[in-house]
mmCIF file as Biopython writes it, N, C-alpha, C and O atoms, coordinates in Angstrom:
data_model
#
loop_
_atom_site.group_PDB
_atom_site.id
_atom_site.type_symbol
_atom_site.label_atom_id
_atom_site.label_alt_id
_atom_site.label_comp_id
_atom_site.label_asym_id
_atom_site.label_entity_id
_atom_site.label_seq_id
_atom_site.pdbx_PDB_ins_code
_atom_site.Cartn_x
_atom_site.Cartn_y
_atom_site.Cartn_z
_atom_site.occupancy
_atom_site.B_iso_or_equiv
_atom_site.auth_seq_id
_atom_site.auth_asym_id
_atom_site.pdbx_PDB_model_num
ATOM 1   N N  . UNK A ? 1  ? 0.852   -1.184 0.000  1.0 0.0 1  A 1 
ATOM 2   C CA . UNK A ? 1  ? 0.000   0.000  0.000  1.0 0.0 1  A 1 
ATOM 3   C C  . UNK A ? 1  ? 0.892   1.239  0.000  1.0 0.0 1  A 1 
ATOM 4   O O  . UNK A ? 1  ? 1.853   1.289  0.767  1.0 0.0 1  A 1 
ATOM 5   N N  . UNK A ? 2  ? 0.690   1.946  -0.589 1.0 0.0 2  A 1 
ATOM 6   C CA . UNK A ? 2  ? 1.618   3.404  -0.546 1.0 0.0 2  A 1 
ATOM 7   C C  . UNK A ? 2  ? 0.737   4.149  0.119  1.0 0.0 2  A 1 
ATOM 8   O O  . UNK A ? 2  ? -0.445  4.418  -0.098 1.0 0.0 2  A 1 
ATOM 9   N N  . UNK A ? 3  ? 1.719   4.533  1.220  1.0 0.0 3  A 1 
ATOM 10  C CA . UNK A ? 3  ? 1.187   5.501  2.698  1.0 0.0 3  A 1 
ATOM 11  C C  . UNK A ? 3  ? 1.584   6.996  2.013  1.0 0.0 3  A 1 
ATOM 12  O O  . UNK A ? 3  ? 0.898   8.002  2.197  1.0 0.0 3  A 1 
ATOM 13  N N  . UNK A ? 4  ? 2.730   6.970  1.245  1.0 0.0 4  A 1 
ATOM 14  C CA . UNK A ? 4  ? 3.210   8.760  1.605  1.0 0.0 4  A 1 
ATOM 15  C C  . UNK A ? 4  ? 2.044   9.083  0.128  1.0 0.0 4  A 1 
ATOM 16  O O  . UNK A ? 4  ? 1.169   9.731  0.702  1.0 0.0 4  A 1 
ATOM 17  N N  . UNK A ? 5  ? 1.654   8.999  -1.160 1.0 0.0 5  A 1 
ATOM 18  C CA . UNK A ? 5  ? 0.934   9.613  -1.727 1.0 0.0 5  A 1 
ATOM 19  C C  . UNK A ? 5  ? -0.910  9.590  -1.456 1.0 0.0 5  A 1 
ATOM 20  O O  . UNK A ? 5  ? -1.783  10.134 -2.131 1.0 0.0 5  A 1 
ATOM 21  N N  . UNK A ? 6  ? -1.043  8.703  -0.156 1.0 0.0 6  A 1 
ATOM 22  C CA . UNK A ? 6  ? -2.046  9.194  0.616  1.0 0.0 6  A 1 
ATOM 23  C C  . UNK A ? 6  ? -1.819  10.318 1.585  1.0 0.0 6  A 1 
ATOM 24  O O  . UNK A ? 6  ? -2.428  11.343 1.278  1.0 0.0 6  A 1 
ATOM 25  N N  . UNK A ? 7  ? -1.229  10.373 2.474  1.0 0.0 7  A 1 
ATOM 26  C CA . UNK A ? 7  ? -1.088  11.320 3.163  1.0 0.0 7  A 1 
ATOM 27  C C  . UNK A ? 7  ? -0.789  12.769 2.460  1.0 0.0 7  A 1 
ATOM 28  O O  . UNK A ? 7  ? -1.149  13.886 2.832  1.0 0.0 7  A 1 
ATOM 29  N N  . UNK A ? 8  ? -0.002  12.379 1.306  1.0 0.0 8  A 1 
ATOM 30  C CA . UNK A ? 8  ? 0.134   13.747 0.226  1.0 0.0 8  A 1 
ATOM 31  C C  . UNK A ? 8  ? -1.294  14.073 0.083  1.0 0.0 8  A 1 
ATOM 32  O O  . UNK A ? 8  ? -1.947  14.877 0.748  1.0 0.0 8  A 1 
ATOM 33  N N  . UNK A ? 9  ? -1.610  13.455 -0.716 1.0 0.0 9  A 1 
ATOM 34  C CA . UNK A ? 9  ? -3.181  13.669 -0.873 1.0 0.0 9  A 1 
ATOM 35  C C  . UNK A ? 9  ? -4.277  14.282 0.364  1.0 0.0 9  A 1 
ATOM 36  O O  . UNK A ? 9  ? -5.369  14.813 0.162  1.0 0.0 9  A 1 
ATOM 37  N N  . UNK A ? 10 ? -3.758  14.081 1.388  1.0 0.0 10 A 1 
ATOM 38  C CA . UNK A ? 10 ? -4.637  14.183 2.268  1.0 0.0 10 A 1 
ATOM 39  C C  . UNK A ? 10 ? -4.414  15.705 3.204  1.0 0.0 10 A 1 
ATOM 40  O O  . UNK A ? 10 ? -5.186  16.333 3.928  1.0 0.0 10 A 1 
ATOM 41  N N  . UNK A ? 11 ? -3.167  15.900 2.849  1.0 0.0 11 A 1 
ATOM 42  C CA . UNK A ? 11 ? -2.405  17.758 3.110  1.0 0.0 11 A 1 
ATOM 43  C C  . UNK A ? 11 ? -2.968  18.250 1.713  1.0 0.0 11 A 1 
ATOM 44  O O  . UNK A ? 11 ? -3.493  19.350 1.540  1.0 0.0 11 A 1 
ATOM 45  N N  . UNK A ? 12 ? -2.891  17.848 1.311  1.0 0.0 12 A 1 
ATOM 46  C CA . UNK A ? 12 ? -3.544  18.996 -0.493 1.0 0.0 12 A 1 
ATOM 47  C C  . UNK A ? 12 ? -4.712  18.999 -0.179 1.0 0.0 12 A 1 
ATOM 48  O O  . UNK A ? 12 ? -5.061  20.175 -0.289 1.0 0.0 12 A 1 
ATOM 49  N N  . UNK A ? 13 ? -5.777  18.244 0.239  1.0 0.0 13 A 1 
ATOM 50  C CA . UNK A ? 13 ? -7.425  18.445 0.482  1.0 0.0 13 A 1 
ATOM 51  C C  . UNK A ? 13 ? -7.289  19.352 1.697  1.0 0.0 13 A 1 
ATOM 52  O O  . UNK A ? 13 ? -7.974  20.374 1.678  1.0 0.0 13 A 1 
ATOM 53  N N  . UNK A ? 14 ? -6.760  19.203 2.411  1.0 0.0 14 A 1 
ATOM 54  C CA . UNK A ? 14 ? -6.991  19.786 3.589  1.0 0.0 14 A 1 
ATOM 55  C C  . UNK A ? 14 ? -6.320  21.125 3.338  1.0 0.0 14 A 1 
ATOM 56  O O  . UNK A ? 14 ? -7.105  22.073 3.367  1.0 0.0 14 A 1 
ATOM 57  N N  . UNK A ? 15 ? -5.125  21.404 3.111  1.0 0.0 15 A 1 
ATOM 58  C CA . UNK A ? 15 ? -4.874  22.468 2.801  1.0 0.0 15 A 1 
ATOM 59  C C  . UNK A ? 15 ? -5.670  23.610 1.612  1.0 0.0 15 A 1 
ATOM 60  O O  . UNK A ? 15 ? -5.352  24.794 1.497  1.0 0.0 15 A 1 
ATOM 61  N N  . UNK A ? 16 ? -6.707  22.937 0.839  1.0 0.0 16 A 1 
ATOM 62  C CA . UNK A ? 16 ? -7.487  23.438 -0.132 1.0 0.0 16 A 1 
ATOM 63  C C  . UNK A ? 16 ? -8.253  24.078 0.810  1.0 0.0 16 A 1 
ATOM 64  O O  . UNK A ? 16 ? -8.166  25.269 1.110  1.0 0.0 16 A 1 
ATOM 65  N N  . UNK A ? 17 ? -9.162  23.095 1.368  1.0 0.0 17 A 1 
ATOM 66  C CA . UNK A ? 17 ? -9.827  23.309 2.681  1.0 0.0 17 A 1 
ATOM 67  C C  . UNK A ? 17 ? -9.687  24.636 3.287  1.0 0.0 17 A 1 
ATOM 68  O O  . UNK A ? 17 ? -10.361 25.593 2.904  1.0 0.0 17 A 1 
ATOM 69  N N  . UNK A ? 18 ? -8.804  24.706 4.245  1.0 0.0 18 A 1 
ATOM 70  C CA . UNK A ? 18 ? -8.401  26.261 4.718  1.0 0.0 18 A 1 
ATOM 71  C C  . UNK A ? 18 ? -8.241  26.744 3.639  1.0 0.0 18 A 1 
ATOM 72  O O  . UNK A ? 18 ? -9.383  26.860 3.193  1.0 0.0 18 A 1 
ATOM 73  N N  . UNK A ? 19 ? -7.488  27.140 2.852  1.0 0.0 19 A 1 
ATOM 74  C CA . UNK A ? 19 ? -7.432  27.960 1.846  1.0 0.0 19 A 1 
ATOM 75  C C  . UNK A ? 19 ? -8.985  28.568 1.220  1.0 0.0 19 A 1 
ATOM 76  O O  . UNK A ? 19 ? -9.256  29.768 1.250  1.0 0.0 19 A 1 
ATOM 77  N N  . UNK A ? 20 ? -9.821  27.630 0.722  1.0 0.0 20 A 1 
ATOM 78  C CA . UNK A ? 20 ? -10.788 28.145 0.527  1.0 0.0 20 A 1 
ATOM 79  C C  . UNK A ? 20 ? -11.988 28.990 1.617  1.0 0.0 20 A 1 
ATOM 80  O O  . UNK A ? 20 ? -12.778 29.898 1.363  1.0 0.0 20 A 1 
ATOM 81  N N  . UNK A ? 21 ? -11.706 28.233 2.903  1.0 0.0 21 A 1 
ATOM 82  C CA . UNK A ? 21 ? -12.803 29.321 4.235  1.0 0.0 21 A 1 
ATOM 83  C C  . UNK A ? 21 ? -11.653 30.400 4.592  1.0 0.0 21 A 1 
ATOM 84  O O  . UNK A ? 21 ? -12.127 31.241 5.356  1.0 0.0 21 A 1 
ATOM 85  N N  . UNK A ? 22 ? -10.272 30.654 4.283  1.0 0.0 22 A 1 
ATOM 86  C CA . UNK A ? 22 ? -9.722  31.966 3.958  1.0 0.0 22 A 1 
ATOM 87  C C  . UNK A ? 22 ? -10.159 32.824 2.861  1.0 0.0 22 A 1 
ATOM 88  O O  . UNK A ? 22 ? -10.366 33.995 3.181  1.0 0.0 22 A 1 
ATOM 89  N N  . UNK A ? 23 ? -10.323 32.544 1.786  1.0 0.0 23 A 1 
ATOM 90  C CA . UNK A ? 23 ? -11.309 33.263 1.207  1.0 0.0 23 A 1 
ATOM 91  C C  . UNK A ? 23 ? -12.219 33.786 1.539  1.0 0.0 23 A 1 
ATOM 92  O O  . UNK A ? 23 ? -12.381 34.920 1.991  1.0 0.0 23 A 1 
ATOM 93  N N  . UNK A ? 24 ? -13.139 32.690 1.262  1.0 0.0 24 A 1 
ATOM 94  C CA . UNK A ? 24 ? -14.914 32.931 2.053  1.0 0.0 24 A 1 
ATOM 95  C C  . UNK A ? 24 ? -14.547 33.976 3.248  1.0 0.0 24 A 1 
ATOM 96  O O  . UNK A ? 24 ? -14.858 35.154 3.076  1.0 0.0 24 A 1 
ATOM 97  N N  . UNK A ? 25 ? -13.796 33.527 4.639  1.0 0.0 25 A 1 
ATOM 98  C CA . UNK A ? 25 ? -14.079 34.972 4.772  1.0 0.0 25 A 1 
ATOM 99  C C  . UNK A ? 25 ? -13.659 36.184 4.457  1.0 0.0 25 A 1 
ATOM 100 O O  . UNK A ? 25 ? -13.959 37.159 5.146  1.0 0.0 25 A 1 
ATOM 101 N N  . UNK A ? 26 ? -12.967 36.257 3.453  1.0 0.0 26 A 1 
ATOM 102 C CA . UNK A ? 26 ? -12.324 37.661 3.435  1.0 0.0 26 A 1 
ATOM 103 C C  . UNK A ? 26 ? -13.483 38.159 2.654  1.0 0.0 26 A 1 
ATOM 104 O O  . UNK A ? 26 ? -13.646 39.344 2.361  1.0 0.0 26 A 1 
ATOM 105 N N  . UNK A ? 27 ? -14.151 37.343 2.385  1.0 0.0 27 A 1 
ATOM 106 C CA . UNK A ? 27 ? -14.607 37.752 0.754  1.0 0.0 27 A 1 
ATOM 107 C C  . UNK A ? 27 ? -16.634 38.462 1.619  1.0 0.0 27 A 1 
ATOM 108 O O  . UNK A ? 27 ? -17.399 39.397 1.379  1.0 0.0 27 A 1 
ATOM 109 N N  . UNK A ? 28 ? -16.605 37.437 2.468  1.0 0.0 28 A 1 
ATOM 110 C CA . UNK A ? 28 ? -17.841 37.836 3.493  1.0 0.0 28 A 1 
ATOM 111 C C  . UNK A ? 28 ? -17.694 39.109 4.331  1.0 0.0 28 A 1 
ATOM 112 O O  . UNK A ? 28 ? -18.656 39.845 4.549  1.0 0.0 28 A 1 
ATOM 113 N N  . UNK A ? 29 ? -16.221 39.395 4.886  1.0 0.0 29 A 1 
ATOM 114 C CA . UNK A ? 29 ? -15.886 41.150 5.169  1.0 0.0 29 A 1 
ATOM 115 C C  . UNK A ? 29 ? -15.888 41.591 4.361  1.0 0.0 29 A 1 
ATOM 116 O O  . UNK A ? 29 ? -16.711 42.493 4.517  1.0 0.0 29 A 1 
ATOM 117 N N  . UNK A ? 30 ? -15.365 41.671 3.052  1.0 0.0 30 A 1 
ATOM 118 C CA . UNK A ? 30 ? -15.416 42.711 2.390  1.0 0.0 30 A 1 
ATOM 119 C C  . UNK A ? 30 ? -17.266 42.666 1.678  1.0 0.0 30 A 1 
ATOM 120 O O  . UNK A ? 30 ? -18.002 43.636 1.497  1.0 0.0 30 A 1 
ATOM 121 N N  . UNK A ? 31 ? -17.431 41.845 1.530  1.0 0.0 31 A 1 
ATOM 122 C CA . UNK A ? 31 ? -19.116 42.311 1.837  1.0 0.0 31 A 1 
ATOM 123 C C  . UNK A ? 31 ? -20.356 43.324 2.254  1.0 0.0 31 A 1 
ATOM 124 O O  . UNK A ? 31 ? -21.389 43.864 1.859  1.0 0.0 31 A 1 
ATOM 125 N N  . UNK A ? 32 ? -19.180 43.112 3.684  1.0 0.0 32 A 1 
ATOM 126 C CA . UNK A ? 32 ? -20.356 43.918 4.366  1.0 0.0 32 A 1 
ATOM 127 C C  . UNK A ? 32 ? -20.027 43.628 5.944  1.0 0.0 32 A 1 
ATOM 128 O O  . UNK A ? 32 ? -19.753 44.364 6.893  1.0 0.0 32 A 1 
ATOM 129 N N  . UNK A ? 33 ? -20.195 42.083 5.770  1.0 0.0 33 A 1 
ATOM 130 C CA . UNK A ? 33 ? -20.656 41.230 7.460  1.0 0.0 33 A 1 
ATOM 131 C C  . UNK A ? 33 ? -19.454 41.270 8.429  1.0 0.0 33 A 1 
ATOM 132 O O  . UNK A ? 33 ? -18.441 40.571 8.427  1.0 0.0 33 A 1 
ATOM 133 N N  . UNK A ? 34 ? -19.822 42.255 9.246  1.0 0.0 34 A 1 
ATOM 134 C CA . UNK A ? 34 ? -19.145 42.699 10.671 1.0 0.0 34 A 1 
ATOM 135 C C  . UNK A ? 34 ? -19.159 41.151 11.910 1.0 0.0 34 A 1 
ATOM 136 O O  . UNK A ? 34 ? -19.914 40.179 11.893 1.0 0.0 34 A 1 
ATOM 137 N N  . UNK A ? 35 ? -18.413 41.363 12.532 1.0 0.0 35 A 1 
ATOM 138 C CA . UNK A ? 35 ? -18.717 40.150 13.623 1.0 0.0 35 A 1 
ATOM 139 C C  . UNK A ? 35 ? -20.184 39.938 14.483 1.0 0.0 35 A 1 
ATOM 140 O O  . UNK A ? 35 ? -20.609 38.882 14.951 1.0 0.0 35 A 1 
ATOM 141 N N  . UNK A ? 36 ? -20.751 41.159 14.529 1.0 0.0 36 A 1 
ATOM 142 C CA . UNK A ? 36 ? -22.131 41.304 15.261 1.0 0.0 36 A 1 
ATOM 143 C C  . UNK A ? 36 ? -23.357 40.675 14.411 1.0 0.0 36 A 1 
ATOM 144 O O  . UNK A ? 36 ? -24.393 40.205 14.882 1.0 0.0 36 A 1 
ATOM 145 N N  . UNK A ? 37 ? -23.004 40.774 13.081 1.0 0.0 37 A 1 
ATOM 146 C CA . UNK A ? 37 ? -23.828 40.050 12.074 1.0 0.0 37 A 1 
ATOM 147 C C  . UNK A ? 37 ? -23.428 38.770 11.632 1.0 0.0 37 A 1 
ATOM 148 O O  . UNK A ? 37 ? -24.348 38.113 11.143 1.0 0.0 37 A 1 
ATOM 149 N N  . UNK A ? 38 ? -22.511 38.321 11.658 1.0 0.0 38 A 1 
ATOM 150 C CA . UNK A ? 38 ? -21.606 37.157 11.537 1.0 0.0 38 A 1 
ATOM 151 C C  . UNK A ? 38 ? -21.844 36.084 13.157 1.0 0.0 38 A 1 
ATOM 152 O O  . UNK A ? 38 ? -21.552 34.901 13.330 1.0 0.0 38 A 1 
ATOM 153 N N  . UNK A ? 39 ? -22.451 37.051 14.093 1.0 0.0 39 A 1 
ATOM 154 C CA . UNK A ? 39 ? -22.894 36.085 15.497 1.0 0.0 39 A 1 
ATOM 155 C C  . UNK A ? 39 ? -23.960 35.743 15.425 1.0 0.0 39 A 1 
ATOM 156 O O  . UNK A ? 39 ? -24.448 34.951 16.232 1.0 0.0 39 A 1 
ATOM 157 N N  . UNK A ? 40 ? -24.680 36.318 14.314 1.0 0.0 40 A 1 
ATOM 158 C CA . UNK A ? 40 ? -26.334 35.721 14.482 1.0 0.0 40 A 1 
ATOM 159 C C  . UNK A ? 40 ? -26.763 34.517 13.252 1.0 0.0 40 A 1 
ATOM 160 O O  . UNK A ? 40 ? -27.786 33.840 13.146 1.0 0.0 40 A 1 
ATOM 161 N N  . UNK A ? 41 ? -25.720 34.569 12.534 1.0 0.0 41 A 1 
ATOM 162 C CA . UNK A ? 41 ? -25.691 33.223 11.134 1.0 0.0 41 A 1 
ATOM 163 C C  . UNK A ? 41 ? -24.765 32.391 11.178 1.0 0.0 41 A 1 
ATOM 164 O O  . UNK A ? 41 ? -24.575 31.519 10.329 1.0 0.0 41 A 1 
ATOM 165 N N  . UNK A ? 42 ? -23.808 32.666 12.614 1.0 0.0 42 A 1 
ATOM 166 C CA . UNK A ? 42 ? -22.303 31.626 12.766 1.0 0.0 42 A 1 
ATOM 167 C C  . UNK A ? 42 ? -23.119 29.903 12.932 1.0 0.0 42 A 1 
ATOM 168 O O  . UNK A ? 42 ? -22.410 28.991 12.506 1.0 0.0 42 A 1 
ATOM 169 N N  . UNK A ? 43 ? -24.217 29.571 13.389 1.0 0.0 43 A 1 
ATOM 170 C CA . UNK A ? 43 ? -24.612 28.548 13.543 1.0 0.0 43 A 1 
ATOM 171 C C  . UNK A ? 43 ? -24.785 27.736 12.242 1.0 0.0 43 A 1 
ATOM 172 O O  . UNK A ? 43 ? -24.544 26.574 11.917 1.0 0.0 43 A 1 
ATOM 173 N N  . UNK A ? 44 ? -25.479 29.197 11.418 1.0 0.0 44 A 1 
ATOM 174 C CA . UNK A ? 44 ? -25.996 28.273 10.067 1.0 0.0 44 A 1 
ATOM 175 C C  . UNK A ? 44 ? -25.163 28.178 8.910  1.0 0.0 44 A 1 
ATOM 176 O O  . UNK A ? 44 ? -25.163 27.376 7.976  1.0 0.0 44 A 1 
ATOM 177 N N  . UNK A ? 45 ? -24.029 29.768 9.335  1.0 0.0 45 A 1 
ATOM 178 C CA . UNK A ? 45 ? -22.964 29.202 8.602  1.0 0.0 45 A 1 
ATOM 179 C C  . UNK A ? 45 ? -22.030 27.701 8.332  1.0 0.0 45 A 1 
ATOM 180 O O  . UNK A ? 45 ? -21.755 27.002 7.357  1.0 0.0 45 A 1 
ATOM 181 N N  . UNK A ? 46 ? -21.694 27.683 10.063 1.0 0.0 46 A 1 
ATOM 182 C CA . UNK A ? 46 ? -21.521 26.349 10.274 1.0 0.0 46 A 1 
ATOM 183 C C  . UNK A ? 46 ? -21.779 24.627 9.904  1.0 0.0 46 A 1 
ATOM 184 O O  . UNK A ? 46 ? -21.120 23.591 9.812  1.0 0.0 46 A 1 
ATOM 185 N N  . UNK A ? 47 ? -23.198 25.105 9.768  1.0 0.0 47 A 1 
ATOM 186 C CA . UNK A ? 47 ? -24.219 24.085 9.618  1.0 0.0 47 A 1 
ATOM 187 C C  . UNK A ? 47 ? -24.402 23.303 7.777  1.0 0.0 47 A 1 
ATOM 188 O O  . UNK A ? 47 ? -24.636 22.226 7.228  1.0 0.0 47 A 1 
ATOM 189 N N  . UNK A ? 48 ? -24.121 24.646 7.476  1.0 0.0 48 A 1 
ATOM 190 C CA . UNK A ? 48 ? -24.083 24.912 5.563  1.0 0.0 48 A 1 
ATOM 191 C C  . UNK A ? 48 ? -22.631 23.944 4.983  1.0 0.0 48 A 1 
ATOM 192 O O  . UNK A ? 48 ? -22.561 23.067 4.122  1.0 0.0 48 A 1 
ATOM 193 N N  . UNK A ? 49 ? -21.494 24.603 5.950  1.0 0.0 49 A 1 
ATOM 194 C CA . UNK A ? 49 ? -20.477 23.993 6.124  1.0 0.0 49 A 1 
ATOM 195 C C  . UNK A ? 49 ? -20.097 22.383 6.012  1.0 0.0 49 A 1 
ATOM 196 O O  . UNK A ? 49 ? -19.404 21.680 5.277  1.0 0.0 49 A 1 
ATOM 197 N N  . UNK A ? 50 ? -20.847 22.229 7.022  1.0 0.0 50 A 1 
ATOM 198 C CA . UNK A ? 50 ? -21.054 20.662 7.445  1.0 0.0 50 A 1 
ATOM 199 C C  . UNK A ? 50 ? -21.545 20.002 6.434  1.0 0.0 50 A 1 
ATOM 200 O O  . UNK A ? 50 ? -20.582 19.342 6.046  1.0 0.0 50 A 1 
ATOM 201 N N  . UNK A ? 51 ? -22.387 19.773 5.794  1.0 0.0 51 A 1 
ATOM 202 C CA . UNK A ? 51 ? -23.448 19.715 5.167  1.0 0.0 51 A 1 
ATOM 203 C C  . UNK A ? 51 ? -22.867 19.553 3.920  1.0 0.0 51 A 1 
ATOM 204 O O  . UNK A ? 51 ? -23.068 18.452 3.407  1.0 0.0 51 A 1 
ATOM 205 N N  . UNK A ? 52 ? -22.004 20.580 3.106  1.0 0.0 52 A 1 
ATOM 206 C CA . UNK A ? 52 ? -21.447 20.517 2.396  1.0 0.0 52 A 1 
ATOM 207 C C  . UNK A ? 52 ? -20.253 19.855 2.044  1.0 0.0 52 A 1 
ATOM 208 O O  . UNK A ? 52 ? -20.067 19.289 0.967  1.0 0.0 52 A 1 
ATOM 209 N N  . UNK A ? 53 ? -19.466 19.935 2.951  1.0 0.0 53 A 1 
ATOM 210 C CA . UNK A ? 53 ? -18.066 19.299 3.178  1.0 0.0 53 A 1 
ATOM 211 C C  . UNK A ? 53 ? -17.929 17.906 4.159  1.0 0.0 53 A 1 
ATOM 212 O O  . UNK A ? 53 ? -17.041 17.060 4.062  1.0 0.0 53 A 1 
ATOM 213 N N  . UNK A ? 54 ? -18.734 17.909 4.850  1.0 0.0 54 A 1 
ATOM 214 C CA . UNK A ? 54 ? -18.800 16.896 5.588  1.0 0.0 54 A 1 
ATOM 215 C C  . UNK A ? 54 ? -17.182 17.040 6.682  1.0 0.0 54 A 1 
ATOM 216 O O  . UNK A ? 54 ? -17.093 17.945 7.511  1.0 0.0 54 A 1 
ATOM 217 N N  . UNK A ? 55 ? -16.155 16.105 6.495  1.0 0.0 55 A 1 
ATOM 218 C CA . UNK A ? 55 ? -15.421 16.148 7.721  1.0 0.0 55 A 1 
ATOM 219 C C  . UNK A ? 55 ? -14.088 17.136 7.226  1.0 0.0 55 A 1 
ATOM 220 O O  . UNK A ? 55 ? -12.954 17.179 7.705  1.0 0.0 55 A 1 
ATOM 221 N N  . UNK A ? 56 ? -14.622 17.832 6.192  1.0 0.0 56 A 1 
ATOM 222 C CA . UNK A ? 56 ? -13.562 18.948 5.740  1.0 0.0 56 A 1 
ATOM 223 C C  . UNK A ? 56 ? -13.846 20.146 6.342  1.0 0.0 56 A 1 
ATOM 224 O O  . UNK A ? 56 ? -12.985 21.012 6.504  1.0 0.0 56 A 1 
ATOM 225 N N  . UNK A ? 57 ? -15.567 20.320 6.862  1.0 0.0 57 A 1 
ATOM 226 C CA . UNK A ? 57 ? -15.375 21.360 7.196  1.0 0.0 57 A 1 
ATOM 227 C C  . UNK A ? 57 ? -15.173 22.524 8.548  1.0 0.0 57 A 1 
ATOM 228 O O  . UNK A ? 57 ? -15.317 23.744 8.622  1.0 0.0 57 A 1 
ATOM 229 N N  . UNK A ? 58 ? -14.719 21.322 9.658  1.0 0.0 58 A 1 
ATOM 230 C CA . UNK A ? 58 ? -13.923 22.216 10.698 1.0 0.0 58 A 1 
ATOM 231 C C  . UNK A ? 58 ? -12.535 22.695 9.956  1.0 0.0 58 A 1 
ATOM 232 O O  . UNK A ? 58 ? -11.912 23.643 10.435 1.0 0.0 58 A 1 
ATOM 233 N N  . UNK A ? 59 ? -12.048 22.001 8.740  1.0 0.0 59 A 1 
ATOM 234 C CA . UNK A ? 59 ? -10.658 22.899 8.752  1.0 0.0 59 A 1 
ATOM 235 C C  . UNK A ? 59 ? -11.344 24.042 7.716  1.0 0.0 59 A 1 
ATOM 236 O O  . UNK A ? 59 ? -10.650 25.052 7.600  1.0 0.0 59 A 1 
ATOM 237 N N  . UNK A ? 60 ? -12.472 24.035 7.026  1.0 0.0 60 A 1 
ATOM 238 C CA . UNK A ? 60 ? -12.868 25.138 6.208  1.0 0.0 60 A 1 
ATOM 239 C C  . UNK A ? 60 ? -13.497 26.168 7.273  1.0 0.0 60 A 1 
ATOM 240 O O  . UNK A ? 60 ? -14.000 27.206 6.843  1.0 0.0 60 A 1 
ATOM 241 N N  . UNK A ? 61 ? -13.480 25.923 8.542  1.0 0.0 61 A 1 
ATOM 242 C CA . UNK A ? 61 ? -14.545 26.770 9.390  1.0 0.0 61 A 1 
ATOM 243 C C  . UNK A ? 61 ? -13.154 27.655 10.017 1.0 0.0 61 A 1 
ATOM 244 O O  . UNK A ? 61 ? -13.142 28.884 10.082 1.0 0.0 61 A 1 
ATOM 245 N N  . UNK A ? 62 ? -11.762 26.585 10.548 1.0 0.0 62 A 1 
ATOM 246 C CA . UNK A ? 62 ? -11.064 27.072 10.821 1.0 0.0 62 A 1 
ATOM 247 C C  . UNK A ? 62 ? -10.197 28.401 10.352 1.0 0.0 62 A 1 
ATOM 248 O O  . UNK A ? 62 ? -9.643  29.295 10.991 1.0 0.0 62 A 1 
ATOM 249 N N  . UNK A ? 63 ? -10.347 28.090 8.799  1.0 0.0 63 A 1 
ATOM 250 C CA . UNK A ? 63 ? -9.734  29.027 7.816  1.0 0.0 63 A 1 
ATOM 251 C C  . UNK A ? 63 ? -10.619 30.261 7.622  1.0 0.0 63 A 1 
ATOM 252 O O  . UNK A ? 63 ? -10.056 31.348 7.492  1.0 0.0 63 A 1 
ATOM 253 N N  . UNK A ? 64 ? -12.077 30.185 7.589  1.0 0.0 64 A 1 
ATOM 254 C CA . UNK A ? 64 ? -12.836 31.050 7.852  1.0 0.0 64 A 1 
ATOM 255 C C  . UNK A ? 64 ? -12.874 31.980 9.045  1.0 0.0 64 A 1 
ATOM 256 O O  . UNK A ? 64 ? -13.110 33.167 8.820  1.0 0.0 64 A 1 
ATOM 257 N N  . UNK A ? 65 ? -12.704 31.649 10.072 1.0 0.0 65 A 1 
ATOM 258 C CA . UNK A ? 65 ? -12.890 32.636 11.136 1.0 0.0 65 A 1 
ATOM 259 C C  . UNK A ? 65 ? -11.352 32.749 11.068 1.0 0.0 65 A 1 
ATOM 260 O O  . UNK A ? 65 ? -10.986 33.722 10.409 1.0 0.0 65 A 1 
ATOM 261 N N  . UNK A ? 66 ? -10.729 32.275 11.393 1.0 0.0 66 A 1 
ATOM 262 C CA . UNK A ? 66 ? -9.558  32.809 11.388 1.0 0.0 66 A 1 
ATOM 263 C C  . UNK A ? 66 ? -9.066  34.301 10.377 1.0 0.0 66 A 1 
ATOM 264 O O  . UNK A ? 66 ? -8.451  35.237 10.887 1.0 0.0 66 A 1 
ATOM 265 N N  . UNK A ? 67 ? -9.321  34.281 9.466  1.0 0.0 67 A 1 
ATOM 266 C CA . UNK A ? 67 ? -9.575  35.411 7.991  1.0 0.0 67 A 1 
ATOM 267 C C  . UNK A ? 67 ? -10.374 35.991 9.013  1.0 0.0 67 A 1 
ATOM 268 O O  . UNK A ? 67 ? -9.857  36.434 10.039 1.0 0.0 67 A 1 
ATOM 269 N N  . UNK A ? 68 ? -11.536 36.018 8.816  1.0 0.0 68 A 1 
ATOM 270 C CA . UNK A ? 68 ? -12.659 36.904 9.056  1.0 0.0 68 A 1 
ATOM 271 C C  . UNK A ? 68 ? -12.358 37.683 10.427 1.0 0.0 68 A 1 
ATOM 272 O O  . UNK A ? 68 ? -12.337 38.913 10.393 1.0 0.0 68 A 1 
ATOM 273 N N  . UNK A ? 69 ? -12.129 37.012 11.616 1.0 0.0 69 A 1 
ATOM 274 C CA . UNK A ? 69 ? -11.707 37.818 12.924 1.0 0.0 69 A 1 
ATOM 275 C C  . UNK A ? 69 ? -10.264 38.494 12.960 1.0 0.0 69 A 1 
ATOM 276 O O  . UNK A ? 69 ? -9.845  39.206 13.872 1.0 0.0 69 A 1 
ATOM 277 N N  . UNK A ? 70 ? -9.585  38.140 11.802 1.0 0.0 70 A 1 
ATOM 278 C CA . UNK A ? 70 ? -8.513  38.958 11.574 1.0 0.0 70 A 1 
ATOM 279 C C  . UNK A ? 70 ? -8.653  40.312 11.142 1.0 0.0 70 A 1 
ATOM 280 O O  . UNK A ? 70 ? -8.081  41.264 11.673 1.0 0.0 70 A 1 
ATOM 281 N N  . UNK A ? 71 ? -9.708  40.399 9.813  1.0 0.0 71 A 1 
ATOM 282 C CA . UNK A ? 71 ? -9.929  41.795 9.401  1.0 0.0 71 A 1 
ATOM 283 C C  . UNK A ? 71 ? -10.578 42.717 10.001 1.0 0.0 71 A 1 
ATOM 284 O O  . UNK A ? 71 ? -10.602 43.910 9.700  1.0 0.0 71 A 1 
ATOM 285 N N  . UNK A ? 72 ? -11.231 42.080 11.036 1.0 0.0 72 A 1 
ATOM 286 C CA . UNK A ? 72 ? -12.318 42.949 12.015 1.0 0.0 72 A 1 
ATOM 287 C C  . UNK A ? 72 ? -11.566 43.669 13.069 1.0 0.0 72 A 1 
ATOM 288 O O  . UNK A ? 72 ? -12.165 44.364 13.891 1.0 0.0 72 A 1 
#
């Protein structure tokens, strides 16, 4: 079984991952959405997240707030 071009594989998804909820949020501040508005949809953001990505998306949630509470 080849272990290292799984695990390669598995830093490139994941690293896509953050990379892309670094976007999303920059892209959701420059929007508009302040943290006070961003506290009342963080659930369903979350939830959208999940839903979509399944177990990718705590590192897409990670990359997201991380961005987003940076620019604020």
């Amino acid at each position: 079984m080849a272990v290292v071009p799984i695990i390669m594989a598995s830093i490139a998804v994941g690293s896509s991952y953050y990379g892309m909820g670094q976007i999303a949020g920059e892209r959701c501040y420059r929007a508009g959405l302040r943290n006070a508005g961003y506290q009342n949809v963080k659930w369903q953001v979350r939830a959208t997240a999940v839903s979509t990505l399944g177990v990718g998306a705590s590192v897409f949630m990670t990359g997201f707030e991380n961005k987003f509470y940076s620019m604020g």
